[in-house]
Phi, psi and omega in degrees: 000137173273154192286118217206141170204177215264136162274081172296128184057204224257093160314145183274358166303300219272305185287320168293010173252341142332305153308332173288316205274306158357272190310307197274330148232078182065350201293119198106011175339297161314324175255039157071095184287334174329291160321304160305320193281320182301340222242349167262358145272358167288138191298332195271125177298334152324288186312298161325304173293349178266023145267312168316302186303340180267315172311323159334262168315327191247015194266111146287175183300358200254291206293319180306287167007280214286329171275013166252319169265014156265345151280300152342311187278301197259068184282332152328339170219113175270338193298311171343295202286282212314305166310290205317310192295330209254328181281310197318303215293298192309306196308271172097022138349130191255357169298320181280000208293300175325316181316301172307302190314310180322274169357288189278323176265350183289123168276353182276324190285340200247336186029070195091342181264119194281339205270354174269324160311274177338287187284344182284320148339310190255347172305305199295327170309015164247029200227060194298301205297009205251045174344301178279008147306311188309296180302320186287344178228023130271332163296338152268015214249336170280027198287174217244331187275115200299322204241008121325314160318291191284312204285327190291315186273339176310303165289323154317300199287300188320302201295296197093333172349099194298335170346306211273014213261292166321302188294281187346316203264329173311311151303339173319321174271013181307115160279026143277127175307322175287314172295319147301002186260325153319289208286338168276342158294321187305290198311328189275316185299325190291295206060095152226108170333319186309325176276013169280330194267353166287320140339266183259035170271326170271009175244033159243283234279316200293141202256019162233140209291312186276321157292331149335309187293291188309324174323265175348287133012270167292322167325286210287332190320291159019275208256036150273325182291326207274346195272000000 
């Protein structure tokens, strides 16, 4: 079985296999692959992110491909696939959407591995426009896995869906401390009025000093949005 275990941020393992997918298949041809690859082996996260945004902008239906069958394909390598799931998500093509879904909801398909879940999680939270995005991470959203969890409330808060605004205040009672905290930044990200008097029933009422703080917070983010 293979071994997998979770990557946190955006690693240099992770860009140089980005440069690979790059290199072998063509991708970004137009802008000078040459350019593209330094700024995605670059230490400065500027630099990474002005690549993603030129992939972005120029990823034709060619390019989403080519990088949907490096997940599909290269079960042999997951940091391969986990770079691939992770440029798809900044693209955020809806071509790949069916692909992301798999990704999060197949346990075969994931074969074990959290961390192709994980990123597969957090690709879709860049997928607004997508009812079964919605759906595909309420079906995680009970995992069992603490940071499967946090990524699921994470992405929910990005997309904004009101669907998703009861599990959000639901967690708010979560006994996990990292999962309500999550869940009150989502909720400060949604700007959905609605979530103010749950809001601030935990930032009077929660008997920890750092949830309390973080309500609050989140409160004003809220209501900076609304105006």
């Amino acid at each position: 079985m293979k071994i997998c275990r979770l990557l946190s941020g955006a690693l240099v393992v992770l860009l140089l296999s980005a440069v690979l997918i790059v290199s072998f298949f063509g991708i970004g041809e137009g802008l000078g692959n040459d350019a593209l690859m330094a700024k995605l082996q670059s230490a400065d996260p500027r630099e990474h992110s002005s690549a993603v945004e030129e992939l972005r902008k120029a990823s034709d239906d060619d390019t989403v491909k080519a990088l949907m069958k490096v997940v599909e394909e290269r079960r042999d390598d997951w940091k391969l696939q986990i770079s691939a799931i992770r440029l798809l998500g900044d693209i955020a093509n809806p071509l790949a959407t069916d692909l992301l879904i798999k990704v999060v909801t197949d346990p075969f398909f994931s074969n074990e591995c959290p961390a192709l879940k994980w990123n597969g999680i957090i690709a879709l939270g860049n997928f607004k426009d997508d009812s079964r995005v919605v759906d595909a991470l309420l079906y995680r959203l009970n995992e069992d896995t603490l940071y499967l969890r946090e990524a699921v409330i994470q992405s929910l808060g990005k997309i904004g869906n009101r669907e998703a605004l009861r599990y959000m205040v639901s967690a708010l009672g979560d006994k996990s401390f990292a999962v309500r905290m999550s869940a009150l930044r989502a909720l400060g990200e949604m700007g959905d009025p609605d979530a103010i008097p749950h809001m601030k029933k935990v930032a009077f009422n929660d008997a920890d000093p750092l949830i309390r703080e973080e309500a609050l917070r989140a409160l004003n983010l809220l209501k900076l949005s609304m105006r």
